[in-house]
N, C-alpha and C positions, 0 to 999 in steps of 0.2 A: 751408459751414463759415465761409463770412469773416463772416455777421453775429456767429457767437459773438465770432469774433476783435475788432469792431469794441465789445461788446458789453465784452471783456476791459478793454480798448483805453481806452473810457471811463468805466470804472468803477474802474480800477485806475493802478497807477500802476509794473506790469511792462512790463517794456521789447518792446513789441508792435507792429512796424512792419507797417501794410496798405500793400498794391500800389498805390493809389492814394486818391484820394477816393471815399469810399463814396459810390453812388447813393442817391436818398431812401428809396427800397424796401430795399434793405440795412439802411439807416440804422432802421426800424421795425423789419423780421424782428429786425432786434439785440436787440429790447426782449425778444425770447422768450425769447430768453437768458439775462436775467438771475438769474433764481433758478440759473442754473447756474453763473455766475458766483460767487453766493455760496455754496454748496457749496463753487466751487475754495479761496474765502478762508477758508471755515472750514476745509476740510482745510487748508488752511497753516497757521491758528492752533493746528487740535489738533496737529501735527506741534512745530510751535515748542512750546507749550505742555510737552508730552512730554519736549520735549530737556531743558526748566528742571525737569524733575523736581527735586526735592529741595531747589530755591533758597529762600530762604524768601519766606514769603505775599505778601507786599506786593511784595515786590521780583519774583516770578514776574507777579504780577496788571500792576503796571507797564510790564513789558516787554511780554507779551501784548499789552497796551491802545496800546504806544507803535508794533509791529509792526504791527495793526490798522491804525492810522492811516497809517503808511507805505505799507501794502497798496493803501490806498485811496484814497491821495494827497490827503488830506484834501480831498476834492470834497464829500460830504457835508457837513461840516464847515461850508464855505465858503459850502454852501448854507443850510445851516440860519444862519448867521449874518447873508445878505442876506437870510432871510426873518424873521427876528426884527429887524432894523431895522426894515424895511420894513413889517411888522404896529402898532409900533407908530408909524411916523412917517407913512405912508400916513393913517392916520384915515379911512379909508374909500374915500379920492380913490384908482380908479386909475391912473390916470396917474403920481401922484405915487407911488403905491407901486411901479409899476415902473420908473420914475425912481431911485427907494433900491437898489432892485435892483443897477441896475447901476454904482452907484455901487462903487466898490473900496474905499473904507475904511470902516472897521468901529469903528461906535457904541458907546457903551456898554452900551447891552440886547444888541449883541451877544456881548462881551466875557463877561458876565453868563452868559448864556447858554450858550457855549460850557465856560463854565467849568463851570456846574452840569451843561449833561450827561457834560463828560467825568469829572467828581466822579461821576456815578451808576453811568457807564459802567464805570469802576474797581470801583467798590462792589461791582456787577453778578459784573463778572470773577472778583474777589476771593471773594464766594459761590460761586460755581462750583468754580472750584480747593479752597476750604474743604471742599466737601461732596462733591468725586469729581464732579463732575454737566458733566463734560466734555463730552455733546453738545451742550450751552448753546452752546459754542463754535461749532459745525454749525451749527445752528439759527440762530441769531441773525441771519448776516450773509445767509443764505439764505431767513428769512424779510424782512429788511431789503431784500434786492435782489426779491424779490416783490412786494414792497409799492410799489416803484415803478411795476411792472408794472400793478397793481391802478388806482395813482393813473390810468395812460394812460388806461387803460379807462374809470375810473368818471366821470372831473374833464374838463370843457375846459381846454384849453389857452388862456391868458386874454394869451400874449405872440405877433403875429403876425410870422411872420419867425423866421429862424433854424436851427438847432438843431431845438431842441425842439418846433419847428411840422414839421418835415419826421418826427420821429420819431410825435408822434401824428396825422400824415394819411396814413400810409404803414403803419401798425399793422394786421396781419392778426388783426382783433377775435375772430374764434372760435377759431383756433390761440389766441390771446391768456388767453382765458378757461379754454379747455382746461388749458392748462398752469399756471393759476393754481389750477385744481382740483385737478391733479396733485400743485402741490406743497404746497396744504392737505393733501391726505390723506399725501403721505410726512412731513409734520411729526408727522401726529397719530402717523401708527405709528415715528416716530423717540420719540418724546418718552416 
């Protein structure tokens, strides 16, 4: 059970103390986790969502979207934003692009960026709420934490060292893909 925990742990930004430092095998089995993770956050959204019954549109879609982000401790977020520097300041060079990486402040195609998807991301919300079409809420964060699943599998890992090096050489690739089929098909018969 501790990789789901490690799994919660880093994907989120609920208060989830592990026993210690996760081994690098933990540290992978986690990654199987993920689409269950996102499950837990959509059930927290459709829960919240539920409670602002009645608030009006924009200001329900807002609060959702700003919970969301709290959920998830804007990691996401953060990430998307040193990968939109980095995309365009890299110009091809890696090194230099994962130089931008890890750089901590945040460019203006970041800025940019962050801003339009969380504009879509509202948008997004906001049709939902509008049309009853509340599993959106399920879906979303659970097919979003699959997809990262997907990325281990399908992408090398282009940063050696780390983190993210111990998650994709410790990844148990057929559990991996199992559960990635799994959670194709509970989407399609959610949906």
């Amino acid at each position: 059970m501790l990789p789901f925990w490690i799994a919660l742990q880093f994907l989120g930004s609920l208060p989830i103390r592990l026993p210690g430092m996760p081994r690098p095998e933990e540290l992978g089995r986690s990654l199987l986790f993920y689409p269950l993770v996102g499950v837990v956050f959509g059930m927290l959204l459709l829960g919240f969502s539920a409670l602002l019954s009645g608030t009006p549109l924009m200001l329900h879609a807002a609060l959702v979207l700003s919970a969301w982000v709290l959920l998830s401790g804007g990691l996401h977020l953060d990430g998307l934003a040193d990968s939109a520097d980095a995309w365009l300041g890299g110009f091809g060079d890696r090194e230099r692009t994962l130089q931008i990486m890890k750089d901590p402040r945040s460019g203006p195609i970041a800025v940019v960026t962050l801003v339009l998807v969380l504009l879509l991301k509202f948008a997004a919300i906001l049709a939902l709420i509008e049309s009853h079409s509340s599993i959106g809420l399920l879906l979303a964060p659970l097919i979003g934490r699959a997809a990262m699943l997907g990325l281990f599998l399908g992408t090398p890992y282009v940063r050696s060292g780390g983190l993210g090096q111990a998650l994709a050489d410790h990844l148990p690739r057929g559990p991996g893909r199992r559960v990635l089929a799994a959670t194709a098909i509970a989407c399609v018969l959610l949906a």
